[in-house]
N, C-alpha and C positions, 0 to 999 in steps of 0.2 A: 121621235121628238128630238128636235138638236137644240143643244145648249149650249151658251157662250158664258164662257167665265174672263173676264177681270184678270189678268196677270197683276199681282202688287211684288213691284223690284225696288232695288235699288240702283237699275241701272248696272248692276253687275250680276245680282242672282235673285232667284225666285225667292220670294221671302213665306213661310213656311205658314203665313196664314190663308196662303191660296192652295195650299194641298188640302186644305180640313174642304175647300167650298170644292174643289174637284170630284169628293169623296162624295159631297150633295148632288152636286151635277149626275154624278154618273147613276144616281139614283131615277133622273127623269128620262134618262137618254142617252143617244151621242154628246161628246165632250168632245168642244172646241174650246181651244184657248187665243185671245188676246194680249199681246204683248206692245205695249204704244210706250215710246219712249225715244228716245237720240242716243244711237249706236248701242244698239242690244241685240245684236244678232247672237254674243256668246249668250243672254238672257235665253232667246228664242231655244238653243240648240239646247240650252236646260233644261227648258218647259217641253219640249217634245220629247225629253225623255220619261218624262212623270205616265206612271202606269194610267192606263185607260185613257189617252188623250186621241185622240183621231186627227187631228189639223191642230196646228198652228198658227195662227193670222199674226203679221208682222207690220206694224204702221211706225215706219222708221222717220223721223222728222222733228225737226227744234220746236214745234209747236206742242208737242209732248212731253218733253225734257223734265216737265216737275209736274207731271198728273194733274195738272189744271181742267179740274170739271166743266167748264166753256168751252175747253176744246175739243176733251176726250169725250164728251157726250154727242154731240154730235156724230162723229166714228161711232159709235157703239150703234147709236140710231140708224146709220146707213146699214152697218153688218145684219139689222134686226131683220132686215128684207128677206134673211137666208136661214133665221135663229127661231127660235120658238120662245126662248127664256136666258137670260141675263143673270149671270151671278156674280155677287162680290162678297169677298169678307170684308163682316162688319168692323171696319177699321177706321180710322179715320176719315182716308182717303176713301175707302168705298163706300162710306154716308155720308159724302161729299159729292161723288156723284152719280151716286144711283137717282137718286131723288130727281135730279137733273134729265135725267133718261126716262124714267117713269112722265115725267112731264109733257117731254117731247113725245112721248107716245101717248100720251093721256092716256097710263093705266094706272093705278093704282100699285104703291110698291108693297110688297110682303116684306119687313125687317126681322132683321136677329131671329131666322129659326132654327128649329132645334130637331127637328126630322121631316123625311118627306114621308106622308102617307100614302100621297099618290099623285097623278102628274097634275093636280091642281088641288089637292090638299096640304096643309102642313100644318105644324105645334110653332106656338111662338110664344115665349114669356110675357106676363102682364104682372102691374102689382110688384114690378122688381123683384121679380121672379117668383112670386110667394102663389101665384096660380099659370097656368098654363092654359092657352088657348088654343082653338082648332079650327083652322080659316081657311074655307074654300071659296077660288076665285071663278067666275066665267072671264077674265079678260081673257083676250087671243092672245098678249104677248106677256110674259110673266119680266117682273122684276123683282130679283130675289134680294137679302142680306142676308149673311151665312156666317152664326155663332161659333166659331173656327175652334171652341171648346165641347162643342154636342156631335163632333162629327172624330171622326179618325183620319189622320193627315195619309193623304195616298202615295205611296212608294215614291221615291224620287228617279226607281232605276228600272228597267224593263219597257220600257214603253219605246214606241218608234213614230209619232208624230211626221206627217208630211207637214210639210214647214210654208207657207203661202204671204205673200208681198200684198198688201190690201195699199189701198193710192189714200194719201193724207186727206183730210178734210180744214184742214190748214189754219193759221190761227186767227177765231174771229176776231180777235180785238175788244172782246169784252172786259180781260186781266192782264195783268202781269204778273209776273214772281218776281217779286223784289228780294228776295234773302231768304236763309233760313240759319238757325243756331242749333246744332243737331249737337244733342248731350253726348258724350263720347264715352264708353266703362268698358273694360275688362271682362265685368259680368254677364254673367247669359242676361238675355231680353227678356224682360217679364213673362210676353205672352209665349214662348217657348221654354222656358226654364222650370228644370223637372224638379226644383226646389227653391222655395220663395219662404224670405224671410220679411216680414213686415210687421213695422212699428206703428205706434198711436198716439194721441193727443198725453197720456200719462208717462211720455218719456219726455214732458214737459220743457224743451226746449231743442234747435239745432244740434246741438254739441254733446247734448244726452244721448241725440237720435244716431250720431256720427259711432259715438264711443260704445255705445251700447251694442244697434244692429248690427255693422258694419264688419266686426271681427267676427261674430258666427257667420253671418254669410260667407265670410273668406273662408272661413274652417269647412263650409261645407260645400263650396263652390255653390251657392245660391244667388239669385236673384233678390233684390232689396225693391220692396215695396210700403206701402204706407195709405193709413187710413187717410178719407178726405179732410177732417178734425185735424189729422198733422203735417196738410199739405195747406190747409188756410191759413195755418199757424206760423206757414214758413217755415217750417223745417227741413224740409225735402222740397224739389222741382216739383211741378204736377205730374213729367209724364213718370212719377214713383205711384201713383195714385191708383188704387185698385178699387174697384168698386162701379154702380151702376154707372155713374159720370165718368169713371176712370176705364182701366182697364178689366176685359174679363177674362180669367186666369182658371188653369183647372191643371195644377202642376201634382207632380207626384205625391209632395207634403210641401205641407203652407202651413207656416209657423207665425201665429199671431200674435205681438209683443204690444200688451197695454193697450189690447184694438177693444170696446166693449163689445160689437157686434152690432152696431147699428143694421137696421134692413137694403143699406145702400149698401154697405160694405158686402155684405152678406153674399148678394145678388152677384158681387163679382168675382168671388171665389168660393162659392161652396157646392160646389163641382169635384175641388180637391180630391184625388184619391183618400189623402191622411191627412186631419187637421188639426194641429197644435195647438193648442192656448195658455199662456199666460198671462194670468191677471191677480189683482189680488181682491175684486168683488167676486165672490163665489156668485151672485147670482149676475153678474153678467152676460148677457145675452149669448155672447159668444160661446157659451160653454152648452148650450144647446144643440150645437151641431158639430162640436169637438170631439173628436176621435181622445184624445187624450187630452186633460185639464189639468195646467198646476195652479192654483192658488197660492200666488205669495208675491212678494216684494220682487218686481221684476231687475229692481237693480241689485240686488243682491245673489239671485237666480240665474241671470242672463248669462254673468261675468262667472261665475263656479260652470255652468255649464258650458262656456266658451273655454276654457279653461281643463275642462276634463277629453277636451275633443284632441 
C-alpha cells in the first residue's frame, strides 16, 4: 500500500505536525511525501530526511505559495493515480483541503484519528472526545486526517528519500491569497510545546490574563494558551485557544489557570502527560482529570508561585 502524506511548511522547514501523520502513514505502508510550495527545495531536502520516507514529490510553483485548497487539491488528486491513501494533519490547512480531495475522488474522508488498526480500519474521537469510534472503510482510495497528538512525531534524521519533480497543476482561478497577520512570539508553538500554561474566563479580564499567565510561562519557558470562555471574552487572540474548536495539545504538563473544565476544553488537552489545576471551585470539572489540584485564589497562588520559581 503506498501513502501520500501532505507536507505542512513554512516555506522554509517541515512544521512538526507532519512528523506525528508520517508515524500514521508508515503504519499502512510505503510513505511518500508531498511538498507543493514556491522555492522549497531546502523544505524538500528536509522532508527526505525524516525516517521512513521512501520518495519525495516536489511541486515547485506560485500557484502553491500559500496552501490554497483549489489548487493543491487538484495535485494531490493527479498523484492519487500512483497512491492508495492521503494523509494530512489535522491542522487547519489540512481540514482545509482534505475535504476538497475526498470530494474530487468522491470518497468519503476519515478525520482526526487516533490509530490505525489496519489498512482500512481506524479509532476516531466522537462526543468531543468523551467516546471513541471504530470505522472501517471499503473506499479504494483513503483520505485520512491525522490527530498529530495520538501518534509519535517520526525522527527528523536517518532517513534518505529519493527526491522527485512532479509538473504543477497550475492555478485554477478559483481564490486568491489576499494577506495574512501571522501572530509573532518568542514562545514555543502551542501544538509542540512540551509546557503549556493556560488561562480562563476567572482571570476576568485582558490585563489579569497579561499579568497573571504571562510571567509563569516565561519562568518556565511555556507556551500560553487559553480556554474558548477567555478568548470570546477578548482577552487573548483565538489562535491562544485550546480546545475542541481550538487547538489540540498533549504537552508534557498543561497547567490550567481559572479553566472550569468545560468538555470542549477538555477534548483539547487531556492527552497531557501532567495536568495542573487551579481553581478555587473544588468541584470544578477540571479537577476530574487533574493529575494535581490546588483549590484557592488563583490571584493570590499564581503570583507566590511565579515567584518561588
Amino acid at each position: 500500500m503506498k501513502t501520500l502524506v501532505w507536507v505542512e511548511h513554512d516555506g522554509k522547514a517541515v512544521k512538526d505536525a507532519t512528523l506525528a501523520v508520517v508515524t500514521a502513514a508508515s503504519k499502512l505502508g510505503e510513505v511518500h511525501l508531498l511538498v507543493a510550495g514556491q522555492g522549497v527545495d531546502s523544505v524538500a531536502a528536509e522532508a527526505a530526511k525524516i525516517a521512513g520516507v521512501g520518495k519525495v514529490h516536489v511541486a515547485d510553483d506560485a500557484a502553491f505559495a500559500h496552501a490554497l485548497a483549489e489548487n493543491v487539491a487538484p495535485l494531490i488528486v493527479e498523484l492519487m493515480g500512483h497512491h492508495d491513501a492521503v494523509l494530512f494533519p489535522a491542522t487547519s490547512n489540512g481540514k482545509n483541503i482534505a475535504p476538497r480531495v475526498a470530494a474530487l475522488l468522491d470518497v468519503m474522508q476519515i478525520s482526526d484519528i487516533l490509530s490505525v488498526e489496519s489498512a482500512d480500519t481506524f479509532t476516531r474521537p466522537i462526543y468531543a472526545g468523551n467516546a471513541i469510534a471504530t470505522v472501517q472503510t471499503k473506499d479504494a482510495k483513503l483520505v485520512i486526517t491525522v490527530r498529530g497528538t495520538a501518534f509519535e512525531k517520526a525522527a527528523t534524521e536517518g532517513g534518505s528519500a529519493s527526491i522527485e519533480k512532479v509538473g504543477s497543476t497550475g492555478d485554477k482561478g478559483l481564490s486568491t491569497f489576499a494577506g495574512s497577520e501571522i501572530a509573532k512570539s518568542e514562545r514555543p508553538e502551542l501544538t509542540s510545546a512540551k509546557i503549556i500554561v493556560s488561562g480562563g474566563r476567572a482571570l476576568q479580564n485582558s490585563e489579569n490574563f497579561h499579568a497573571i499567565i504571562e510571567p509563569l510561562a516565561d519562568k518556565l519557558g511555556a507556551g500560553v494558551g487559553a480556554s474558548r470562555a477567555a478568548v470570546d471574552a477578548g482577552y487573548v487572540p483565538n489562535d491562544y485557544q485550546v480546545g475542541q474548536t481550538g487547538k489540540i495539545v498533549a504537552p508534557e504538563v498543561y497547567i490550567a489557570i481559572g479553566i472550569s473544565g468545560a468538555i470542549q476544553h477538555l477534548a483539547g488537552m487531556k492527552d497531557s502527560k501532567t495536568i495542573i489545576a487551579i481553581n478555587k471551585d473544588e468541584d470544578a470539572p477540571i479537577f476530574q482529570v487533574a493529575d494535581i489540584g490546588l483549590v484557592g485564589d488563583l490571584f493570590k497562588i499564581v503570583p507566590e508561585l511565579t515567584g518561588k520559581l
